[in-house]
ZAMARGU-4260 file (C-alpha; in steps of 0.2 Angstrom, whole numbers, plus 5000, padded with zeros to 4 digits):
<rodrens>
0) 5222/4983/4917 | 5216/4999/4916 | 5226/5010/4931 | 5222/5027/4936 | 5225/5036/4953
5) 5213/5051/4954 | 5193/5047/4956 | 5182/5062/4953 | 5164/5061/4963 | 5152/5067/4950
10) 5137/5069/4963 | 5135/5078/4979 | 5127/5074/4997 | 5130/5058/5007 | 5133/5048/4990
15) 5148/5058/4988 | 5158/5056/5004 | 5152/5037/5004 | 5161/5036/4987 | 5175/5048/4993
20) 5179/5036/5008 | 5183/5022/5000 | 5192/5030/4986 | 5203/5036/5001 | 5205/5022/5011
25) 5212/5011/4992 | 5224/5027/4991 | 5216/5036/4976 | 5216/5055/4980 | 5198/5061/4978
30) 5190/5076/4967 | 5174/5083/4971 | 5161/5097/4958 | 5150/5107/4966 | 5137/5119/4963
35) 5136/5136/4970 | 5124/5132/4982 | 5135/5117/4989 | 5151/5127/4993 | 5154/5125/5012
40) 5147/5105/5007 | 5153/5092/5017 | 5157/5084/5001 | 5167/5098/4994 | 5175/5098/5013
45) 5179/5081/5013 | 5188/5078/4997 | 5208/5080/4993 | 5201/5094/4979 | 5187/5101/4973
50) 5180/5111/4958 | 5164/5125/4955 | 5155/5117/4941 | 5140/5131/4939 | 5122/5139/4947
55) 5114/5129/4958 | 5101/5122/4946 | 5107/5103/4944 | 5102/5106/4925 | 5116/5119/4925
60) 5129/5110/4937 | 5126/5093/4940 | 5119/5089/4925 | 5133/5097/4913 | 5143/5083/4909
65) 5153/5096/4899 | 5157/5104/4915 | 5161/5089/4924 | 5174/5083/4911 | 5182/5099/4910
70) 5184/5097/4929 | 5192/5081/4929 | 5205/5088/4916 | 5209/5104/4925 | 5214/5091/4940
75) 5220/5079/4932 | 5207/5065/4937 | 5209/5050/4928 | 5192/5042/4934 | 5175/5046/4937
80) 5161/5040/4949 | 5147/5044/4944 | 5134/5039/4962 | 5118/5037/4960 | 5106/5050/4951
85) 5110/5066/4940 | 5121/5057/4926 | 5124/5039/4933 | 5112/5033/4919 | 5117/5042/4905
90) 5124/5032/4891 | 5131/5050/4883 | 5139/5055/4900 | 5147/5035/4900 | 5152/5037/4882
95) 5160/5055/4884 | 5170/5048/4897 | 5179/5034/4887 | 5181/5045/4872 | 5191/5058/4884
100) 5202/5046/4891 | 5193/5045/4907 | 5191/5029/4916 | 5168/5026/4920 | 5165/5018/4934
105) 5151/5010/4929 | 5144/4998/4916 | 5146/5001/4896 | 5133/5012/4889 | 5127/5000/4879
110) 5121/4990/4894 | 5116/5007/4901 | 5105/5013/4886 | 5098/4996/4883 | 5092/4996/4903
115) 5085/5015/4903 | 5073/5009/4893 | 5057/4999/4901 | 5053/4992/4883 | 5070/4989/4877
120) 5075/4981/4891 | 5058/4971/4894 | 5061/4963/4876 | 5080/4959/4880 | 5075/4951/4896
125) 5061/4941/4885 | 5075/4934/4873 | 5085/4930/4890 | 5068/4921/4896 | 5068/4932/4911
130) 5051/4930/4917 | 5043/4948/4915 | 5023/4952/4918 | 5013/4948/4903 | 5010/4965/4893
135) 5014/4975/4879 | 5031/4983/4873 | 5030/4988/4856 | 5037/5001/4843 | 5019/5004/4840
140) 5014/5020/4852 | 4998/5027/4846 | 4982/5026/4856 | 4971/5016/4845 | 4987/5002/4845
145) 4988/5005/4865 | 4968/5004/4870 | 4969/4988/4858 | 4984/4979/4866 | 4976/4984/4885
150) 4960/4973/4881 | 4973/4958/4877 | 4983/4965/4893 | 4968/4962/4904 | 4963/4976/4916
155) 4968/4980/4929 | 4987/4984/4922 | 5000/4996/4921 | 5002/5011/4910 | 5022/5016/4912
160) 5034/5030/4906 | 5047/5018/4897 | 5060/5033/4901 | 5061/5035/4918 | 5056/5029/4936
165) 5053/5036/4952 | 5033/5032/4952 | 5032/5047/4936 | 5021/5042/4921 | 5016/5028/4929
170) 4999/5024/4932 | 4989/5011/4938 | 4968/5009/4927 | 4957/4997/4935 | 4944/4999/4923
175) 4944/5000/4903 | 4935/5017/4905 | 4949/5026/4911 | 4961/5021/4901 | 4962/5034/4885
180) 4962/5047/4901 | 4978/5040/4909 | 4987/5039/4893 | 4984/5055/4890 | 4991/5059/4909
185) 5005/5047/4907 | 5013/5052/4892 | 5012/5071/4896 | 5019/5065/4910 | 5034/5056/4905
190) 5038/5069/4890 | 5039/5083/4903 | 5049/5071/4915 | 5061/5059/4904 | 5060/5069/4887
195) 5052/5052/4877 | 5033/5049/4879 | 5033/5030/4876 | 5024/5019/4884 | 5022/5000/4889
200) 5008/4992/4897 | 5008/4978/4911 | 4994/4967/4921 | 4995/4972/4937 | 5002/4962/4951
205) 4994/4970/4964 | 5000/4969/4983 | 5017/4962/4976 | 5035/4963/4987 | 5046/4972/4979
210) 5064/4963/4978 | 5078/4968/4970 | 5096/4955/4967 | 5114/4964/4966 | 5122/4956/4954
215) 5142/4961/4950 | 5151/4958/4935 | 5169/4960/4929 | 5178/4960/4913 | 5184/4943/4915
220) 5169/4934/4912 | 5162/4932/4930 | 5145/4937/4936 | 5137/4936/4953 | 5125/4940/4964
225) 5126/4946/4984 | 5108/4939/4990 | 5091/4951/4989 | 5084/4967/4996 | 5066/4971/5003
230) 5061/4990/4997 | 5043/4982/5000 | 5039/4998/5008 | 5035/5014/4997 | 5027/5029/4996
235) 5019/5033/4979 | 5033/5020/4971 | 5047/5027/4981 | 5057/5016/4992 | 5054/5022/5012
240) 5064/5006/5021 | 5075/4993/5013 | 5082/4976/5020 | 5092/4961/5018 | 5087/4949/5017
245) 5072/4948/5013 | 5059/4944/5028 | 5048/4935/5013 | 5062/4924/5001 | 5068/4909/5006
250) 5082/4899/4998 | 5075/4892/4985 | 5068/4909/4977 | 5083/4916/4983 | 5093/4905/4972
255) 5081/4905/4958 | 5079/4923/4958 | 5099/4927/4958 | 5101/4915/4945 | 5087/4923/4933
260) 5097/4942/4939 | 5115/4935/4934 | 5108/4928/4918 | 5100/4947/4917 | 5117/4954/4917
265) 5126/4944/4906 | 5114/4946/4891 | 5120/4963/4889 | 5137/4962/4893 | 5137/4970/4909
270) 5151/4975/4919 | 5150/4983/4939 | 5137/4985/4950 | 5120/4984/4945 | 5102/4977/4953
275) 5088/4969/4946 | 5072/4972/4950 | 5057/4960/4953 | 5039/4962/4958 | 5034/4945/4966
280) 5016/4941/4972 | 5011/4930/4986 | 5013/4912/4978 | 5032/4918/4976 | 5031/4920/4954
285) 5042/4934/4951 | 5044/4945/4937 | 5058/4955/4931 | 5055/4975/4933 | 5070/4984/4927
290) 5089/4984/4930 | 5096/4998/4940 | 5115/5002/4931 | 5124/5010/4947 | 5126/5009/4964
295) 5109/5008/4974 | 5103/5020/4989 | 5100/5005/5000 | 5117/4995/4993 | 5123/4998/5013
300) 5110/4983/5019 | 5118/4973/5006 | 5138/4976/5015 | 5133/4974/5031 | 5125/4955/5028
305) 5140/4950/5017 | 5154/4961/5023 | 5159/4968/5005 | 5162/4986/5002 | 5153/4987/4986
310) 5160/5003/4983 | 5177/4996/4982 | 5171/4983/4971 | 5166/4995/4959 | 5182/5004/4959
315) 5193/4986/4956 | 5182/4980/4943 | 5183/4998/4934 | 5203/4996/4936 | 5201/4980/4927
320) 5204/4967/4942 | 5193/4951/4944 | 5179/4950/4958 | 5186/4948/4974 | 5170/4932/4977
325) 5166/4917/4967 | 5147/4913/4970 | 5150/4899/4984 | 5160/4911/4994 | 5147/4924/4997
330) 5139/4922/5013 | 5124/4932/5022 | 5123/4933/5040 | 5112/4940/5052 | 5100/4955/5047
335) 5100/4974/5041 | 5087/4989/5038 | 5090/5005/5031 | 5079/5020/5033 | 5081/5036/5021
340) 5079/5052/5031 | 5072/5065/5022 | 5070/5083/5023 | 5050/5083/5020 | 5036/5087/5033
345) 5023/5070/5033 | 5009/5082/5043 | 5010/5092/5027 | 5008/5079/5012 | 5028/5075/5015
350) 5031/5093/5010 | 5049/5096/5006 | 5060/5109/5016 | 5072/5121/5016 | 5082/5128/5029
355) 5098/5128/5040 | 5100/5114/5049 | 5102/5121/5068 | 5108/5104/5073 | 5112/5086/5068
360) 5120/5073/5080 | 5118/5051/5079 | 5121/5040/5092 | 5138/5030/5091 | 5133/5011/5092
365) 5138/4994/5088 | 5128/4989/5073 | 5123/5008/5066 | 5128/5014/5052 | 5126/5032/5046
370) 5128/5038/5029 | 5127/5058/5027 | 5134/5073/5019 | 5126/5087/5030 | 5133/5098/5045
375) 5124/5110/5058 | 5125/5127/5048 | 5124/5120/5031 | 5108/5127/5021 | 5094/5112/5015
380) 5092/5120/4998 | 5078/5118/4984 | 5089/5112/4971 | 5091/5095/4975 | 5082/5076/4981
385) 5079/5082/5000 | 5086/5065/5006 | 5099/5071/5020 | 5105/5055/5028 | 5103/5036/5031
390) 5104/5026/5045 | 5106/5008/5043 | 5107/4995/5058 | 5113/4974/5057 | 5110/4965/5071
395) 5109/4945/5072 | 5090/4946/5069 | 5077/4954/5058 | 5070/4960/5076 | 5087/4966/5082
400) 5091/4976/5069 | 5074/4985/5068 | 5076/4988/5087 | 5091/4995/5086 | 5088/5004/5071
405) 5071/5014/5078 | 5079/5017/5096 | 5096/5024/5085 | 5081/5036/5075 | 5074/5042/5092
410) 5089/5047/5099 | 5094/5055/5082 | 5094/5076/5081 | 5090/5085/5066 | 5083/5102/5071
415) 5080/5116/5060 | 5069/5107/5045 | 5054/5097/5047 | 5061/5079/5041 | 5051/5061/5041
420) 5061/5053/5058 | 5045/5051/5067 | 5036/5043/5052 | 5052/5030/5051 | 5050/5028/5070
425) 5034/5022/5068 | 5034/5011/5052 | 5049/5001/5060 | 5038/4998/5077 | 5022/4994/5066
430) 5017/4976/5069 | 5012/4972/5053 | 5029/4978/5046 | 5037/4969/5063 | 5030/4953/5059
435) 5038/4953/5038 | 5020/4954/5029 | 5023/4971/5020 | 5018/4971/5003 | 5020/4988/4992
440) 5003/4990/4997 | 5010/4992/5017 | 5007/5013/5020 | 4990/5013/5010 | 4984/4998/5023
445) 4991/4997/5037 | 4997/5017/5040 | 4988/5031/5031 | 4981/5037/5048 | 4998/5035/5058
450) 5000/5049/5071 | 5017/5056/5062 | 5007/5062/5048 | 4991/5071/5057 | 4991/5089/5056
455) 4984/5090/5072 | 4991/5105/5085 | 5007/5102/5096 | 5002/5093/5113 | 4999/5101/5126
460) 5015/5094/5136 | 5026/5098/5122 | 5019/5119/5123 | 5022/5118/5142 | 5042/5110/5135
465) 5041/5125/5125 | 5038/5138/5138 | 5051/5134/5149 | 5064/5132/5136 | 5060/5147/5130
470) 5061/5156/5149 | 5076/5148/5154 | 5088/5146/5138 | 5097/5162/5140 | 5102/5161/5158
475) 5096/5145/5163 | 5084/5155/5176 | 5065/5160/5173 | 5065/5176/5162 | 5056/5188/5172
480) 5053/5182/5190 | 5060/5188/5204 | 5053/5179/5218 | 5056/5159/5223 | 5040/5155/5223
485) 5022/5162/5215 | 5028/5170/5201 | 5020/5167/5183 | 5022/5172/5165 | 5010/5170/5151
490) 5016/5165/5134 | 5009/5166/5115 | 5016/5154/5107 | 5013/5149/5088 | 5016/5135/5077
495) 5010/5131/5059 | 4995/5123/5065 | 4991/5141/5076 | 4992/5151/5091 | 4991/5145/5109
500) 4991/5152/5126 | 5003/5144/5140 | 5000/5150/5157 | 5019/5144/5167 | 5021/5147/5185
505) 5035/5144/5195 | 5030/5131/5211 | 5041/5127/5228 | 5046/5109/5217 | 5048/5115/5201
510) 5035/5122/5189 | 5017/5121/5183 | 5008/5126/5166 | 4991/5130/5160 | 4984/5127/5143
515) 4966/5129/5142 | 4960/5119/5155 | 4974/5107/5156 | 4988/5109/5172 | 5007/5100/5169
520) 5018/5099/5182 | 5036/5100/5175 | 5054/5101/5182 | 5070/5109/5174 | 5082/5098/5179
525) 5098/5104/5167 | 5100/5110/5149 | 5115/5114/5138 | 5115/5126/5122 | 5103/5111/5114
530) 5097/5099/5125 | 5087/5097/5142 | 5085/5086/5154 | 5065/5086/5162 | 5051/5076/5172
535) 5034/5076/5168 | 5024/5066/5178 | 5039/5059/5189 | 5047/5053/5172 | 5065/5060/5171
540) 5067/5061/5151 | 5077/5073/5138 | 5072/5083/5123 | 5084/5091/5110 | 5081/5110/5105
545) 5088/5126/5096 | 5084/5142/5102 | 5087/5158/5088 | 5079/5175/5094 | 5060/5169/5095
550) 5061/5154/5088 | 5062/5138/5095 | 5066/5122/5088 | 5060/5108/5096 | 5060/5085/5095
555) 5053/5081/5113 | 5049/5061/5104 | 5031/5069/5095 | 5040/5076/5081 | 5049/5090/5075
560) 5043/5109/5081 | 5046/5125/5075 | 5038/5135/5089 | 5038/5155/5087 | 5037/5168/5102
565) 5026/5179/5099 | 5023/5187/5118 | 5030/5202/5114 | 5021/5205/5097 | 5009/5217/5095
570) 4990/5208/5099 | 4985/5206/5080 | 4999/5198/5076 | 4995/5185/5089 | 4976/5184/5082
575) 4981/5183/5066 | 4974/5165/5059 | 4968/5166/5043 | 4980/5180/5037 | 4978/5189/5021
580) 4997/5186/5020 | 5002/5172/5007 | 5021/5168/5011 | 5035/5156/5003 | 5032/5138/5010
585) 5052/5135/5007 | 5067/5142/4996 | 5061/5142/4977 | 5059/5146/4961 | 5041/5155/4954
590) 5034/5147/4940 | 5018/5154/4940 | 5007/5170/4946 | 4986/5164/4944 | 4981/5181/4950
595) 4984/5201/4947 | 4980/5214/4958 | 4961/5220/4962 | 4957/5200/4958 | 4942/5194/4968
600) 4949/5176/4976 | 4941/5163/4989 | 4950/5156/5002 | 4960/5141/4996 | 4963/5147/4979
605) 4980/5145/4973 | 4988/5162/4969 | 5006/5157/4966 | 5014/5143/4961 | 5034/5138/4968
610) 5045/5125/4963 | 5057/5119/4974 | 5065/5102/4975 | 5060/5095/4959 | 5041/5100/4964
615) 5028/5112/4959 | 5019/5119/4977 | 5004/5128/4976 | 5003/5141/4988 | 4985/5148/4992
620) 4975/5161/5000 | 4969/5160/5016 | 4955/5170/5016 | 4942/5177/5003 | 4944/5195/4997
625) 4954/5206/4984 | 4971/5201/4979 | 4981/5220/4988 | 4999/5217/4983 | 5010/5204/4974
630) 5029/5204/4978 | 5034/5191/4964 | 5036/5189/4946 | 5038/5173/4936 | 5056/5167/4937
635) 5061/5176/4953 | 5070/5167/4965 | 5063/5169/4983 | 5067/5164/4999 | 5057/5153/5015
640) 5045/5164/5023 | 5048/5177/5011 | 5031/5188/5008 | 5022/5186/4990 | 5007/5192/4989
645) 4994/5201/5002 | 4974/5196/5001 | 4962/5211/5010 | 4948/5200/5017 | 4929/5203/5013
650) 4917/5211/5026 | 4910/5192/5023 | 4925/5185/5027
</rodrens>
């Protein structure tokens, strides 16, 4: 048995304190790392101690495995957790471990290196007789071997990074033509992303569901598996909602499926938590994906239908115990769905953000699960994944536990960054998604022109919220009137989709506004430092807000606001769309400067390029003229908001 008593976390966010827990509640004292930028954490908070491990750059902190082990030594951690992402599936890291006398929980890095790899693992799951898509895996990566082995392939099929995941170097070619061009894209791709340019090819199963089997192992000889997830619905191969089980298996595939994942496992010696991932098509063949070697995002939906702590699995395997479950005693009851809430604007391509979060508050419910690792105050920074939470609900029905977990989103605050809650709302109250027909193919379909991704401007009751808010937050009376009834006040307010004019005057009942033509009768009836209480059209209802010297945070149930005053700024500030002004979309790194000062530009050509949150955004002029001023230099670190380069506009313009 392999005893130890101290875990170190090696990870950060709501990963971290989910891991940290557990640990806590088996008696192991807890160790966290963090990075500059994570200082006042929650995860750094929350654990027994905690260590600086470098810069903010994950390459320079979370991803120094040096670091990490030098952490664990100065505290005398005799275990080390490694979460999901940064270094959970590296065989070096898992290796290291061992060799310094530190107990990974995890899989050996055998099992780990041979999984990491789409075409190493493909051909071990061959030799299991896994089923797998029909393709190509070979040693052999130049194109001439590549274009020949697509025509035996069969179009259309998939060109994938053998590295990596995540959607990068992955590409779907319908037609022979493109082929030599995605190659090309592919490989760069995955070079730049995973540092290995190979490549396999697959038919493509198009429309599949996308299932995944957690299987456990322990060093005793016993493998199982704890029923399916649905992660059906993605966004450009990224997992947006997962459940258990799945609205689309039934038993027999169940069974058939878990047998094929166990059998996964034990041909590579496996030990812990891993998941095995299948694509199936609508006449229920599957095919093996990959193997997962660590603890899933969406493992929550997996505890709440079988009651397991997974977490504390690992930690009793890793100490050398045998699985707390033979196969016959694992039972699933009743229904769960997760939903990953991000830090990311969907009116703005699902731009990432960065920011401080103004506020952040969940409903306390039977059935709702919420795992986290942010506070109000703490800073959304560009380093990292902008995933800030997860709520997961279980009810006794698929339907209940999608009712409860889209009223638990609606009445969840998170003010201060844009995130995706009202896209999530709105997927989980989607018939098509409602009635279990989701396919991968489910956003593209059924919900590219969803309301929670148009860019269109606020409504017009959500500018007349605004107003009063705005009057009334710092003395909970109308700034500026005097008298009981009569009195008006006009506002400029602005948001990222422009300016607007809101005409609010105070009535014998309550209050009426005016934008263009367009008269709203609203009523304050209370408000707290961030919340309100209104009715509109003789519906009584709340909204959740932050109010900051002229800025206004605002979730009235349309989405998430950041609505500027600008009454009291001067009158070309006001009329200032299409400024010459190119600012920083968010906290980030500049990468590069297209442009020099005296440059002639059009409107929409990108001047500046920022990376943040593992992304390259392209910031643009908004006007055609001569570039005037740049602020910037490649490599400087700059700040949301933050002023970079200044456009004069032409007469023409």
């Amino acid at each position: 048995m392999n005893g130890f008593s101290k875990i170190l976390v090696a990870n950060r966010g709501e990963i971290a304190v989910r891991v940290m827990r557990t640990a806590r509640e088996l008696g192991y004292r807890t160790v966290a790392v963090y990075s500059e930028a994570d200082s006042s954490a929650l995860h750094v908070e929350f654990a027994d101690e905690a260590v600086c491990i470098g810069p903010p750059a994950a390459a320079e902190s979370y991803l120094r495995a040096e670091a990490i082990l030098e952490a664990a030594r100065r505290t005398g951690a005799d275990a080390i957790h490694p979460g999901y992402g940064f270094l959970s599936e590296n065989s070096d890291f898992a290796r290291a471990c061992v060799e310094a006398g530190i107990c990974f929980i995890g899989p050996p890095a055998d099992a780990i290196e041979l999984m990491g790899s789409k075409r190493l693992s493909k051909l071990a799951m061959l030799a299991a007789e896994v089923p797998c898509i029909p393709g190509y895996q070979g040693e052999q990566q130049d194109d001439a071997t590549l274009l020949k082995q697509a025509a035996a392939v069969g179009f259309p099929l998939m060109v994938k990074a053998s590295a990596g995941g995540g959607g990068r170097g992955m590409r779907l070619v319908l037609e022979p033509s493109e082929l030599a061009e995605q190659l090309k894209t592919a490989r760069s791709e995955a070079l730049n992303a995973f540092g290995s340019g190979e490549l396999i090819l697959e038919r493509a199963v198009l429309e599949p569901h996308h299932i995944e089997i957690q299987v456990f192992a322990d060093n005793h000889g016993n493998t199982v598996y704890l029923g399916e997830r649905d992660c059906s619905i993605q966004r450009r191969h990224q997992k947006v909602v997962e459940e258990a089980p799945s609205p689309f298996v039934d038993a027999g595939l169940r069974e058939r499926m878990g047998t094929a994942a166990v059998e996964a496992a034990q041909s590579c010696g496996y030990r812990g938590a891993g998941t095995v991932e299948f694509l199936v098509d609508g006449e229920r063949n599957f095919y093996f994906l990959e193997m997962n070697t660590r603890l899933q995002v969406e493992h929550p939906v997996t505890e709440e239908i079988t009651g397991q702590d997974l977490v504390a699995w690992q930690i009793r395997v890793a100490a050398g115990e045998v699985l707390p479950l033979r196969q016959e005693d694992i039972k699933l009851t009743g229904h769960a769905v997760e939903v990953r809430l991000y830090a990311e604007d969907p009116r703005q391509q699902f731009l990432p953000q960065t920011g401080d979060i103004k506020v952040w508050a969940f409903p306390q419910r039977s059935g709702l699960r919420v795992d986290h690792g942010i506070a109000a105050g703490q800073t959304v920074s560009p380093y990292y994944d902008p995933m800030l939470a997860k709520l997961v609900a279980h009810g006794e029905s698929r339907d209940d536990a999608c009712r409860k977990l889209a009223s638990a989103l609606q009445d969840t605050a998170l003010l201060g960054v844009n995130s995706n809650k009202q896209f999530l709302e709105n997927i989980l109250r989607h018939p098509e998604f409602l009635a279990g027909n989701a396919t991968t193919a489910f956003i593209e379909q059924h919900f590219s022109a969803d309301p929670s991704m148009d860019e269109a401007a606020p409504a017009a009751t959500t500018l007349a919220v605004a107003a009063l808010l705005n009057s009334a937050s710092h003395t909970g009376e109308v700034q500026g009137w005097q008298n009981p009834a009569g009195a008006g006040y006009c506002y400029q307010l602005a948001t990222a989709t422009g300016h607007y004019e809101v005409s609010l005057q105070q009535l014998p009942s309550g209050y009426e506004a005016m934008i263009g033509e367009q008269r709203i009768g609203l009523s304050l009836v209370s408000m707290s430092a961030t919340s309100a209480v209104l009715i509109i059209a003789g519906i009584m209802f709340s909204v959740r807000f932050y109010r900051e010297g002229n800025m206004l945070w605002l979730d009235d149930g349309s989405g998430h606001w950041q609505i500027e005053d600008l009454t009291q700024a001067p009158a070309a500030a006001v009329a200032g769309a299409g400024s010459g002004e190119v600012k920083a979309s968010m906290d980030g790194a500049i990468v590069a400067i297209n442009v020099a000062v005296g440059d002639q530009v059009v409107a929409g050509q990108t001047l500046v390029v920022l990376d943040a949150m593992k992304m390259e955004h392209p910031l643009k002029s908004g006007v055609a003229g001569t570039v005037a001023a740049l602020n910037c230099a490649v490599g400087d670190q700059v700040s949301a908001r933050q002023l970079l380069a200044v456009v004069t506009a032409s007469e023409e313009a």
